[in-house]
C-alpha positions in Angstrom: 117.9 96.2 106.3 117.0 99.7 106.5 113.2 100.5 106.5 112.2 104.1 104.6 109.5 105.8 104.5 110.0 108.8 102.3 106.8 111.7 102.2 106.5 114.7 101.2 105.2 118.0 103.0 101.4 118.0 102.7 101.2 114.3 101.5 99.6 113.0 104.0 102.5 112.5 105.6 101.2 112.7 109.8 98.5 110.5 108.8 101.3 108.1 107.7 103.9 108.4 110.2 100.9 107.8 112.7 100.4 104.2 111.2 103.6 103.5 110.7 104.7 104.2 114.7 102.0 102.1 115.8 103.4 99.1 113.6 106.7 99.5 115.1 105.9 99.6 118.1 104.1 96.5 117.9 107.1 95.2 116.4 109.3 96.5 118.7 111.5 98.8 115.6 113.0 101.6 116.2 111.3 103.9 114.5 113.1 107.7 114.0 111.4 111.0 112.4 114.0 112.8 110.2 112.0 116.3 108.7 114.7 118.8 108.2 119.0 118.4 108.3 119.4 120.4 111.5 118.5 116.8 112.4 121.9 114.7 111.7 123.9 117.4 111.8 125.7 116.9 115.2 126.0 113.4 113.7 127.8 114.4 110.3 125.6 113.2 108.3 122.0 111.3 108.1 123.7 108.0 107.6 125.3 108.4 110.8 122.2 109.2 112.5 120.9 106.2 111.2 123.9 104.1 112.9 124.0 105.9 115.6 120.6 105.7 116.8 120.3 101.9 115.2 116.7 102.8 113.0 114.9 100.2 112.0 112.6 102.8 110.1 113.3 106.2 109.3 110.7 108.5 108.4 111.8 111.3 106.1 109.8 114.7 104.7 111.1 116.2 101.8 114.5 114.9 101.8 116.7 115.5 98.6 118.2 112.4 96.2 121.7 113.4 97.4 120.8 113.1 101.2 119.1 110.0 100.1 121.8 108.1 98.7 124.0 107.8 101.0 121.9 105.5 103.6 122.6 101.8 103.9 121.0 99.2 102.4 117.5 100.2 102.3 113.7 98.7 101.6 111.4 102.3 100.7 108.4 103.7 99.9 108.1 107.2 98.1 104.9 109.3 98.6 104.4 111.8 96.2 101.2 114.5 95.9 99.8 116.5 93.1 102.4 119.5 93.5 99.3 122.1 93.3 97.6 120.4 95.8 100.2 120.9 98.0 100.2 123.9 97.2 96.9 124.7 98.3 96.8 122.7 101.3 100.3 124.2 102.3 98.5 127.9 102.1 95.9 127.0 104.4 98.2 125.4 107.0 100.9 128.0 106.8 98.8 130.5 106.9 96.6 129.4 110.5 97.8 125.9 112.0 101.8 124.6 110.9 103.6 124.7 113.8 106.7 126.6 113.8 108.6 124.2 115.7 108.6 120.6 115.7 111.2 117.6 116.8 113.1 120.2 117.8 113.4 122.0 114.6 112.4 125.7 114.1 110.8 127.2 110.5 112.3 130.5 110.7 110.9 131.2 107.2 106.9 130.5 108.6 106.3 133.3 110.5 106.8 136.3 108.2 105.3 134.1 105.5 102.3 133.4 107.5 102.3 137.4 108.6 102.2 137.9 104.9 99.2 135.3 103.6 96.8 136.8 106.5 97.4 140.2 105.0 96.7 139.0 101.4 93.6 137.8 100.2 93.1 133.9 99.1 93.9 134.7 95.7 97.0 136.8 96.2 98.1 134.8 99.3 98.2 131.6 96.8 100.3 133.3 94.7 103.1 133.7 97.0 102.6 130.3 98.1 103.2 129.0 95.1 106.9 130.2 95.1 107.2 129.4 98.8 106.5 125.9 98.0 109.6 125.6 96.3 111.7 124.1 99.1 108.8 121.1 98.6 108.5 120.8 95.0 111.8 121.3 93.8 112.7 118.4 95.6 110.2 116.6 94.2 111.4 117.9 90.9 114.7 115.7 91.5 114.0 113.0 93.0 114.8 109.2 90.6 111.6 108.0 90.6 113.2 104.3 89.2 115.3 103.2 92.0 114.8 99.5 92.2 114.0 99.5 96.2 111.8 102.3 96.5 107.8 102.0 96.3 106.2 104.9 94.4 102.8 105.9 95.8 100.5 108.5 95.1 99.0 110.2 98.0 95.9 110.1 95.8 96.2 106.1 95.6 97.2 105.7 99.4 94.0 107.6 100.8 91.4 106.0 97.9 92.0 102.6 98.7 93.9 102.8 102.4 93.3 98.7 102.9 95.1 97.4 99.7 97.8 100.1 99.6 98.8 100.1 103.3 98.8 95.9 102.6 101.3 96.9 99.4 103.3 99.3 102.2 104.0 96.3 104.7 104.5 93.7 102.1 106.9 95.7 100.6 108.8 96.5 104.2 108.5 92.6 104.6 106.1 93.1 108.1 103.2 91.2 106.9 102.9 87.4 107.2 102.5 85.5 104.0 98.6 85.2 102.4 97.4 81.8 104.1 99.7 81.4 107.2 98.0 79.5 109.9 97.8 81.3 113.4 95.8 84.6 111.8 93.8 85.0 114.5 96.6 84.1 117.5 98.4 87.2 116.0 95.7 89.2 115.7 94.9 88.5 119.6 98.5 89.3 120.4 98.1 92.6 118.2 94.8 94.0 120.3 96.7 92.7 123.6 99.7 94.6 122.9 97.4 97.9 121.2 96.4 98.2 125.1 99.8 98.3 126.4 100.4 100.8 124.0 98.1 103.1 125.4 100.5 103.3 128.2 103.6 105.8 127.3 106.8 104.3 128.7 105.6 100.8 130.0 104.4 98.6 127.0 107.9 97.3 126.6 107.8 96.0 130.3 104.4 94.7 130.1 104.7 92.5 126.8 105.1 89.1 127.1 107.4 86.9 124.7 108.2 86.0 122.3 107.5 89.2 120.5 105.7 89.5 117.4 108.0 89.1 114.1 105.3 90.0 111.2 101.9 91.4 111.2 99.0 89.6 110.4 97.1 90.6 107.3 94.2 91.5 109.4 96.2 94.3 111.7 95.9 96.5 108.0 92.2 97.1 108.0 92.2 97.0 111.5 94.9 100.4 111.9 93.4 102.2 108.9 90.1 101.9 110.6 91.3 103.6 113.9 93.4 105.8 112.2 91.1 107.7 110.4 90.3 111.5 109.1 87.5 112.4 111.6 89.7 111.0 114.4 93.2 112.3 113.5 91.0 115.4 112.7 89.5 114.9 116.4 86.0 116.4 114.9 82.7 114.4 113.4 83.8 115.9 109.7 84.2 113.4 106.9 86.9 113.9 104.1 85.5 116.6 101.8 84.2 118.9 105.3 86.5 121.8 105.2 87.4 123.1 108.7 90.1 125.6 107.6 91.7 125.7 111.4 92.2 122.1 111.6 95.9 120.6 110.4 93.2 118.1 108.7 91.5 120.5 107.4 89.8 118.8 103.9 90.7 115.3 103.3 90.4 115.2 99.3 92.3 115.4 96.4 92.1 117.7 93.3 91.1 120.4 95.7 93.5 122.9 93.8 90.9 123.5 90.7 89.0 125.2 93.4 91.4 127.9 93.6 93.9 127.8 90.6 92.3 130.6 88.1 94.6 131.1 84.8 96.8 133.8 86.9 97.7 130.8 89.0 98.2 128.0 86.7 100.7 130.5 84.3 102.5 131.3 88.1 102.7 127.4 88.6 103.8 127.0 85.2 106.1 129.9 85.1 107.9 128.4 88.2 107.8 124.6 88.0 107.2 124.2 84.1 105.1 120.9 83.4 106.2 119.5 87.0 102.4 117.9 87.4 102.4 116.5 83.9 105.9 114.7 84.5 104.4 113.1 87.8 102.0 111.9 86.0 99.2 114.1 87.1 97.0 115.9 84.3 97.3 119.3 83.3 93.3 120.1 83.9 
């Protein structure tokens, strides 16, 4: 069955796919990155991609409900963020570190949008990033939050309590052994064996021996959330909460956007994306 993990732009979502590609390639999945439909298009359509490529897990930004339904069988998880959050976090990175290109996509809209937020100041420049985060939240805005095989996660959950909710993640993709198997610590040596071949682009595939792990064991979760963590995705000594506003990680924290939502803002969220927050279960203040 076809493994999904669905994010959304400024949800944490590098952090995630980071974790998730180290899993598969202890695994041995194929895992594919899907962040824009430029992507399947030579193959008609994301499905095909998908059958095409043979995924195991595909990792998908901001896709739509319609692109959504038409992949096989599927096992997901849905991360969702407080929209004005994003919102904020999305006017920092668009306006000094979001690359332009990326898995072979181009943003021909971020340029003359980041040439516009420098020559704004913060309050102004949040403005107009509130309507440029449409293309984010308005697929948010659409999305069927009660589909039977899809996980919904807060970004908010996922980053307070990163040991229990990545364990939710890989129980729900079926990758961790079951609570109370014997042989913990056998896998867990195979797991910092194989971490080291990792570290080798190209040649842990050669160098592992067999048979080749089937499941996780419970102990590889704290384990990867401890090396994959804010100050070293961030590559800096800051802790979530240090603001370095040229870093891709540049805070770390949620409920950042009271910091820089005054009235003008919230009636220009509210104007745009009505009670969006309140819907996703987010609180208007």
């Amino acid at each position: 069955m076809l493994l999904v993990y669905s994010g959304r732009h400024k949800a944490a979502s590098s952090w995630s796919r980071a974790i998730l590609r180290e899993a598969c390639g202890l695994l041995g999945l194929n895992m594919v990155t899907v962040i824009a439909p430029e992507q399947w298009a030579p193959y008609g359509s994301l499905a095909e991609l998908v059958r095409q490529e043979r995924v195991d897990l595909l990792s998908l930004t901001n896709i739509q409900q319609k692109h959504y339904e038409t992949l096989p069988p599927r096992r997901t998880v849905n991360v969702i963020r407080d929209p004005r959050d994003i919102i904020v976090s999305g006017y920092f990175s668009h306006r000094n570190t979001h690359a332009v290109q990326a898995l072979g996509v181009t943003w021909h809209e971020l340029p003359e949008h980041r040439r516009r937020l420098r020559e704004l100041d913060v309050a102004d420049g949040m403005l107009e990033e509130i309507e440029f985060s449409g293309y984010f939240l308005d697929h948010m805005n659409t999305w069927d939050y009660q589909q039977p095989e899809v996980l919904e996660l807060r970004m908010e959950e996922q980053i307070g309590d990163q040991v229990a909710v990545w364990a939710r993640i890989f129980d729900h993709y079926g990758l961790l052994v079951p609570p109370g198997a014997v042989g913990e610590w056998v896998r867990m040596a195979a797991v910092r064996w194989r971490l080291g071949a990792l570290g080798e682009p190209g040649r842990w595939r050669r160098a592992l021996p067999a048979p080749a792990l089937r499941r996780l064991p419970r102990s590889y979760v704290p384990h990867t959330v401890g090396r994959h963590t804010f100050t070293r995705l961030s590559y800096s000594d800051r802790r979530p909460g240090e603001v370095d506003e040229m870093n891709h990680y540049r805070k770390g924290v949620p409920g950042d956007w009271r910091n820089y939502f005054t009235e003008r803002h919230r009636a220009a969220f509210r104007a745009r994306y009505g009670d969006l927050a309140e819907r996703l279960g987010y609180p208007a203040d």
